[in-house]
TITIBA-741604 format. One record per residue: residue in one letter; y, z, x of N, C-alpha, C in turn. Coordinates in steps of 0.2 Angstrom, whole numbers, plus 5000, padded with zeros to 4 digits. Layout:
N
aYZXYZXYZX;...
***
This chain:
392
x556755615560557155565556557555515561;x557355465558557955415562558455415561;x559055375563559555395561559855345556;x559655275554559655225548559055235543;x558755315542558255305539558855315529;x558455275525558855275520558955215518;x559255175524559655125521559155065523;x559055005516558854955516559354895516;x558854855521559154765521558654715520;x559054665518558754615516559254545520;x558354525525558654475528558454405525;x559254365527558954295527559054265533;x558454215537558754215544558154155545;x558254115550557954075555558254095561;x557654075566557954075574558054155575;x558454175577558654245583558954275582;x559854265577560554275578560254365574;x560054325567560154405561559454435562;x558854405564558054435565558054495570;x558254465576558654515581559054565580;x559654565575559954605574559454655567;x559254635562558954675559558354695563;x558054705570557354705572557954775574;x558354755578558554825581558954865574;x558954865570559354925565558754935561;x558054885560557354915560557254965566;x557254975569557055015575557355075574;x557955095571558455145572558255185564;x557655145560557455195556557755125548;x558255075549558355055544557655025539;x557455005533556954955531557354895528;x556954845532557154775534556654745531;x556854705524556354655520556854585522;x556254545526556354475529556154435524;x556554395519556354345516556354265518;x555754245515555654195520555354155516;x555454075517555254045514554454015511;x554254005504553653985503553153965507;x553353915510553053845515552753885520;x553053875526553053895533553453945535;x554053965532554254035533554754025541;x554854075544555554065550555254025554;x555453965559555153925562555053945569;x555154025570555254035575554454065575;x554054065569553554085570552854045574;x553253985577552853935578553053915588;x553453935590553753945595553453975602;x553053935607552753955612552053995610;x551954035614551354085613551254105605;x550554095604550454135598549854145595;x549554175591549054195585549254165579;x548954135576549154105567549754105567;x550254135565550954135561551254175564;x551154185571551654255573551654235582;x552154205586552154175592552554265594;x552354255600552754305603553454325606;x553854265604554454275603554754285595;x554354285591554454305583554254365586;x553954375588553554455587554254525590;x554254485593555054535601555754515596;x555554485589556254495587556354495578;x555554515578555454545570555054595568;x555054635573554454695573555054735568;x554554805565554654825562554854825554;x554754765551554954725546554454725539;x554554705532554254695529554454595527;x553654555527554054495524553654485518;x554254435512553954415505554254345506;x553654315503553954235503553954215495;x554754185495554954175487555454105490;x555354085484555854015481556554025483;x556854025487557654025482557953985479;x557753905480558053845474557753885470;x557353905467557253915460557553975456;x557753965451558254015447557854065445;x557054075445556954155445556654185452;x556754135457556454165465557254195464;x558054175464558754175465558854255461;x558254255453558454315450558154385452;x557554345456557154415459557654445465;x558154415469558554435473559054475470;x559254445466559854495462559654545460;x559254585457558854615457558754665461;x558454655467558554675473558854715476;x559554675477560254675480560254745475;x560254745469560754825465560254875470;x559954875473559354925479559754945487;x559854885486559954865495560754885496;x560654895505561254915507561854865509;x561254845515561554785519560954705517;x561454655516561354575517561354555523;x560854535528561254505535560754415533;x561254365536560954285536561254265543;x560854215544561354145548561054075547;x561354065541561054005536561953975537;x562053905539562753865539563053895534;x563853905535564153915530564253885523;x564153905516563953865511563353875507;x562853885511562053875511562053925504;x562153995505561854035502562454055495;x562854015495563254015489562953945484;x562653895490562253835483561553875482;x561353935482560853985480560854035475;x561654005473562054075470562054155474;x561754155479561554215482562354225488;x562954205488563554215491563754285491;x564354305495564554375494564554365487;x565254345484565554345479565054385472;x564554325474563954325469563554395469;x563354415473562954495474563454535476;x564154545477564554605476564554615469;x564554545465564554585458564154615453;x563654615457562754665458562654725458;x563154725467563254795470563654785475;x564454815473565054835477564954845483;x564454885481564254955491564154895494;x563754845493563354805497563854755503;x563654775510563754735515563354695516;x563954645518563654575517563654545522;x563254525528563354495535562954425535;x563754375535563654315536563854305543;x563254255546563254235555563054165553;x563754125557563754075557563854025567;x563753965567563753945574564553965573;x565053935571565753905572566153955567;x566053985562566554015558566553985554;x567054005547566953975541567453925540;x567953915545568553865543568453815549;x568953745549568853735555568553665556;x568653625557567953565558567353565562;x567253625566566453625566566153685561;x566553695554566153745551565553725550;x565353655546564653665545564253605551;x564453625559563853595563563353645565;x562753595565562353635569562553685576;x562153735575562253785581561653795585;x561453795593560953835596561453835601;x561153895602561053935610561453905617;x561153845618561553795624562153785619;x562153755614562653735610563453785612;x563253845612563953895611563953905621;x563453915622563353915630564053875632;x563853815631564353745632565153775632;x564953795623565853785621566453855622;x565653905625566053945624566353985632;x566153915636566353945643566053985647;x565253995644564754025647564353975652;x564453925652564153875657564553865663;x565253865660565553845666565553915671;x565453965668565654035673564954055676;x564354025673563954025675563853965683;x564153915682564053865689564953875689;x565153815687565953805689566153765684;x566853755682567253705678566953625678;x566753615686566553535687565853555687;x565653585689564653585689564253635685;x564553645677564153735674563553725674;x563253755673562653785672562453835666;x561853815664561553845659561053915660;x561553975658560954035659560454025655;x559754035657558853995655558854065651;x559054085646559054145641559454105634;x559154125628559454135623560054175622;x560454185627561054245628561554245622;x561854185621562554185614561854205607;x561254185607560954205600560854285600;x560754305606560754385606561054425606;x561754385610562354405610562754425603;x562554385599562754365593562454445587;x561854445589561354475587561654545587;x561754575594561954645593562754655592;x563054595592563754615589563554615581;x563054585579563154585571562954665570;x562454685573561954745573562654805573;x563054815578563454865579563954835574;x564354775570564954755564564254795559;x563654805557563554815551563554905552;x563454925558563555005558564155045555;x564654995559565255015558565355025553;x565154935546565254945538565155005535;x564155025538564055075535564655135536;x564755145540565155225541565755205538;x566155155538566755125534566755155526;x566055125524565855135518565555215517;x565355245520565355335521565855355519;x566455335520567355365521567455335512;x567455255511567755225505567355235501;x566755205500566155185493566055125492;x566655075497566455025497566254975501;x565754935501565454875503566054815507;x565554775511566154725512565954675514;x566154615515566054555518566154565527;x565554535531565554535539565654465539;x565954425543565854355543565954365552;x565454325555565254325561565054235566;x565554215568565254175573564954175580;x564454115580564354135589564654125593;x565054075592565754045597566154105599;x566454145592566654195594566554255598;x565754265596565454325600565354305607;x565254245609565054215613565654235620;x566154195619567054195619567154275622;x567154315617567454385617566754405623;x566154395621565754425626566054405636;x566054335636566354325644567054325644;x567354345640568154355642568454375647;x567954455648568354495653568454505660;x567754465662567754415668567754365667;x567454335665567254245664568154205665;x568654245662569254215660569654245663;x569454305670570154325672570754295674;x570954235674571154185677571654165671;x571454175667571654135659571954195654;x571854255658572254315651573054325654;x573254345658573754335664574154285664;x574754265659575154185657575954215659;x576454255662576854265665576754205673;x577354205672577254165682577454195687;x577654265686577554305694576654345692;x576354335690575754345689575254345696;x575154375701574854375709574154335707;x573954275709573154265708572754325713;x572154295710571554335714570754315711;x570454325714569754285717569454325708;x568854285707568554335702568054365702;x567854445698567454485701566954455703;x566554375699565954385699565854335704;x566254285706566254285713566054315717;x566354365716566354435724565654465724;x565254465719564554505719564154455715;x563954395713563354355712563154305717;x562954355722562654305729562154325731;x561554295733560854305736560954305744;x560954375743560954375754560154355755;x560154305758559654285763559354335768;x558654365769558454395776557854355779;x557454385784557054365788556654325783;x556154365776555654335773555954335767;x556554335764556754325757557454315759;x557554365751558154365750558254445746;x559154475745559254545743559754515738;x559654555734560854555731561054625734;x561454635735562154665737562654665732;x562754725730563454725727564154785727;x564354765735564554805739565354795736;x565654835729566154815723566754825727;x566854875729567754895734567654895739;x568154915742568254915752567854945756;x567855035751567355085755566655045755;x566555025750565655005749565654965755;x566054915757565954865760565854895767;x566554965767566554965775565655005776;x565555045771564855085772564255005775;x564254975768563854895772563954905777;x564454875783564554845788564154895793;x564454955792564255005796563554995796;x563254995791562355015792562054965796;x562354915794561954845796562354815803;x562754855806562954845814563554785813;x564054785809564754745807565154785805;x565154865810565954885808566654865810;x566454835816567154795819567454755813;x567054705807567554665805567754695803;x568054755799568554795797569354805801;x569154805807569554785812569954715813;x569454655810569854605810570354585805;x570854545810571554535804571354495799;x570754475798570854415793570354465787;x569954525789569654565783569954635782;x570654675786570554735786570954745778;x571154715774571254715767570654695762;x570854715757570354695752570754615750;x571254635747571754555749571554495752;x571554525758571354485763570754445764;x570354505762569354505762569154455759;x569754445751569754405745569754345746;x570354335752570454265754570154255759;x569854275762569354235768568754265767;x568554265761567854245757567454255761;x567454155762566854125763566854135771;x567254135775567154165782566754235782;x566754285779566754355777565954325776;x565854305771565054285769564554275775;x564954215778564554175782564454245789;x564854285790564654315796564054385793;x564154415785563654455782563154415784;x562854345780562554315783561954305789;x562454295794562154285800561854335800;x562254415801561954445802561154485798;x561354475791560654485787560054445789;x560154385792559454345793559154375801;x559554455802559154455808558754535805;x558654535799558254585797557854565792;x557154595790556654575784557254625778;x556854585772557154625765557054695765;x556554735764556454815767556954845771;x556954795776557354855782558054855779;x558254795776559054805773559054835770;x558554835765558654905758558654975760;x558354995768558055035768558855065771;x559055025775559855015778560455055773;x560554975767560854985764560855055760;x560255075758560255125751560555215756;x560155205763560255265765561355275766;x561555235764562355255763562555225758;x562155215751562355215744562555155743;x562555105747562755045746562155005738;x562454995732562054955729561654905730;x561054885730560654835733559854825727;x559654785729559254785727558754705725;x557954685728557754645727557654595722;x557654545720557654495713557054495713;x556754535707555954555706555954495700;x555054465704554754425698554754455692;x554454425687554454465679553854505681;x553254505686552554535686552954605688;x553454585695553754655699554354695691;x554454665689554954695684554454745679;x554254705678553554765671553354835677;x553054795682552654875686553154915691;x553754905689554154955693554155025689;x554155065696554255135693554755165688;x555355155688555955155683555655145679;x555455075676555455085669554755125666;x554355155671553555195668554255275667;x554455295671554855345670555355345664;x555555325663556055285656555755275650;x555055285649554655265645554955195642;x554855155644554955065641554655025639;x554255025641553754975639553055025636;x552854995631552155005629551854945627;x551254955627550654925625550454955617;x550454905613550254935609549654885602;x549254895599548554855597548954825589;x549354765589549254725581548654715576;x548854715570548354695568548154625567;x548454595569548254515569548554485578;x548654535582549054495589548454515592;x548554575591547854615595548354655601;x548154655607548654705610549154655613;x549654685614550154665615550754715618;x551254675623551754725627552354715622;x552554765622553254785619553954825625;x554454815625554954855625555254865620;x555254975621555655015614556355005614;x556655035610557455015610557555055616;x558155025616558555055624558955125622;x559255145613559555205617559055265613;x559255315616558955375616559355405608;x559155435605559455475600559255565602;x559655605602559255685603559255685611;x559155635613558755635621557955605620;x557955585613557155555612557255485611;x556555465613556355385613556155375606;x556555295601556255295596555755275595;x555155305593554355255593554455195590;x554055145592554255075589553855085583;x554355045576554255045570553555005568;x553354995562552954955560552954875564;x552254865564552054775566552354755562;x552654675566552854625565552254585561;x552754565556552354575549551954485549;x551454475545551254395543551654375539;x551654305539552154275533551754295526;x552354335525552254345516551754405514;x551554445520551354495519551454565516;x551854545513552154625510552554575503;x552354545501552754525496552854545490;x551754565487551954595481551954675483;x551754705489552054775488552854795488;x553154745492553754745491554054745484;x554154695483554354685474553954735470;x553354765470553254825468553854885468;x553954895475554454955478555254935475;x555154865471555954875471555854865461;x555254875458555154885451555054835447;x554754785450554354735446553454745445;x553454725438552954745437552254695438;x551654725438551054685441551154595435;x551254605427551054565424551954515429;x552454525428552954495433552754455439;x552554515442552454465449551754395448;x551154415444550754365443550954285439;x551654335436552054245431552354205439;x552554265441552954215447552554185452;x551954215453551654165457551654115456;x551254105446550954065444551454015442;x551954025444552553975442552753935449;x552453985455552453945461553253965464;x553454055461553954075464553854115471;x553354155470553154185476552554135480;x552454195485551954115490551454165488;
***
C-alpha cells in the first residue's frame, strides 16, 4: 500500500508548477485526474522531444495520471466538475488568480460541494498586489526573486538553465497539500492553499542567497557567504574537480593531502576569519597547486582523507554512474504510445522500499469516459455530452 492510496485529485494545470506537484503525490499512491482542455490540452505536451501528444518533458512530469478533456466555459462541462469535486480530496491549479472563479469552479464555489475539500491555488505573484494577474515563467521569478543575482552577482546575475522556481514551486505545493491532508485527519475540515512562485522562490534562497540581508542590528560582524566558499571549479592537468572543503579541519585535511600544509601556518590563513578574508589569495595558491595533478589523482588524494570532492559528470556520466544502479533510480520502462523510455523513481523510500513507478503518462483525453464512469455518470450522459461538444 502506498501511503496516498485513497485519496483523489483533481488537476487543473499548464506548464510545471501543479503537474509536478500532483505527478509526485501520484507517485506516493494518490489518483490524479488531469483535466484538460478539449482542443490541444497542456501545452507542455508539445514541448521538445516527442511522440504525438506526449513530449518528454510532459512525460517526467505527468506520469501516473489519468486525463479527460471537457469544456469548462461550458455550464455542463462546469457541472460535470461539481459533481466530481463531492468525490475528490484535493484541488490543485495554477491558472492566474481569477481564472477559475469566472468558471464558477473557485474555492468558495466547490467548498460548498465539499467542505473536506483542499483546494490548492498556485499562482506567479499571489493573489493581492499589482503583479497579481501577470504572467509568470520560470526566468520571470528567477529574475525577481534573487535567484539570478546569487546565482552570478547583484551587477552580473545569471540564470540557472533549469526550470528550478516552477519545481520549486511544485514540491512546496506537494508537501502544503500533505500537510492539509493530515490537518484535515485531526479537524474534518478542508481548506484553502494559496501559493506563489515569488514566494517559494524567495523562501527557497533565503537561507544562503540572503545571508547578508537577514542580520539588520549594526554591531552585526559581516562575513563572506557560504556559497562563495564552495561553488568553484578547481582546474587540474586535464579538467577540472569541485572541492567542497566546508570548515577549517576539511581544509587543513586538503592541504595536507595535496602538499599545502604550511598555508595553515600562514598569518593571513591560520583562521577561518582570516581564510574568509584572504579568499582569493587562499584560491589562487589551491590553484596553482591543483594544475600540477590530473583530475583522478586529486580525487584519489582528496577522498583518501574524506575530504568531499567530486567530478562535474556529463548527463551521459550522470545516468551510468554506479550509485545511482545501487539506489535503484532509474528504470527503463516500455509506454504504450512512447515506447521505451528512461524514468527516475521518486526519491523517498517508504518501509525502506522503492515506490514502483505508477501508471503511464496518459494521451490527451484518454481516460475520459472511463473516468466519469468511476465518478457515476452514466453511458447515455456521457454520449449527450459528447454530442453537445462537452467532452473531447
Amino acid at each position: 500500500m502506498k501511503p496516498l492510496d485513497g485519496i483523489t485529485i483533481l488537476e487543473f494545470s499548464t506548464m510545471i508548477t501543479a503537474a509536478l506537484a500532483s505527478m509526485m503525490l501520484a507517485e506516493q499512491g494518490a489518483r490524479v485526474v488531469k483535466v484538460e482542455p478539449r482542443d490541444a490540452g497542456d501545452p507542455m505536451r508539445y514541448l521538445g522531444s516527442r511522440k504525438g501528444d506526449i513530449s518528454s518533458l510532459f512525460a517526467g512530469c505527468n506520469r501516473g495520471k489519468e486525463s479527460i478533456k471537457i469544456d469548462l466555459k461550458s455550464e455542463a462541462g462546469q457541472a460535470v466538475i461539481r459533481e466530481m469535486i463531492t468525490q475528490a480530496d484535493v484541488v490543485i491549479h495554477n491558472f492566474r488568480p481569477g481564472t477559475m472563479e469566472t468558471l464558477n469552479l473557485g474555492y468558495e464555489a466547490l467548498k460548498a460541494v465539499n467542505p473536506r475539500l483542499i483546494y490548492t491555488a498556485i499562482s506567479g505573484f499571489g493573489t493581492e498586489g499589482p503583479l497579481r494577474r501577470a504572467p509568470a515563467y520560470d526566468p520571470i521569478i528567477q529574475a525577481q526573486s534573487g535567484m539570478a543575482a546569487t546565482q552570478g552577482s547583484d551587477e552580473s546575475p545569471t540564470f540557472i538553465r533549469s526550470l528550478l522556481c516552477d519545481k520549486i514551486t511544485g514540491y512546496t505545493a506537494c508537501q502544503a497539500v500533505t500537510s492539509a491532508l493530515f490537518a484535515r485527519e485531526r479537524t474534518g475540515e478542508g481548506q484553502l492553499i494559496d501559493l506563489s512562485m515569488l514566494d517559494s522562490g524567495l523562501f527557497f534562497m533565503f537561507p544562503d542567497g540572503f545571508q547578508n540581508h537577514a542580520l539588520l542590528d549594526a554591531d552585526v560582524i559581516p562575513g563572506g557567504l557560504l556559497i562563495d566558499m564552495l561553488y568553484q571549479l578547481t582546474l587540474t592537468k586535464d579538467g577540472g574537480i569541485t572541492i567542497a572543503a566546508a570548515n577549517q579541519e576539511m581544509q587543513g585535511r586538503m592541504l595536507k593531502a595535496i602538499g599545502l600544509a604550511h598555508l595553515f601556518e600562514d598569518a593571513r590563513f591560520n583562521s577561518m576569519e582570516k581564510l574568509v578574508e584572504n579568499l582569493h589569495v587562499f584560491r589562487e595558491l589551491i590553484t596553482e597547486k591543483c594544475l600540477t595533478y590530473t583530475s583522478d589523482e586529486l580525487l584519489v588524494l582528496l577522498r583518501e582523507v574524506e575530504v568531499p570532492c567530486a567530478k562535474c559528470l556529463s548527463r551521459d556520466e550522470v545516468l551510468a554512474q554506479e550509485q545511482l544502479s545501487a539506489n535503484d533510480s532509474v528504470a527503463v520502462v516500455d509506454h504504450p504510445h512512447l515506447g521505451k523510455m528512461r524514468i527516475v523513481k521518486a526519491p523517498p523510500r517508504f518501509g525502506g522500499e522503492r515506490l514502483e513507478p505508477s501508471r503511464p503518462v496518459p494521451a490527451h483525453g484518454e481516460h475520459t469516459e472511463s473516468v466519469l464512469h468511476s465518478f457515476g455518470l452514466t453511458n447515455s450522459r456521457i454520449d449527450a455530452l459528447k454530442y453537445e461538444g462537452v467532452l473531447g
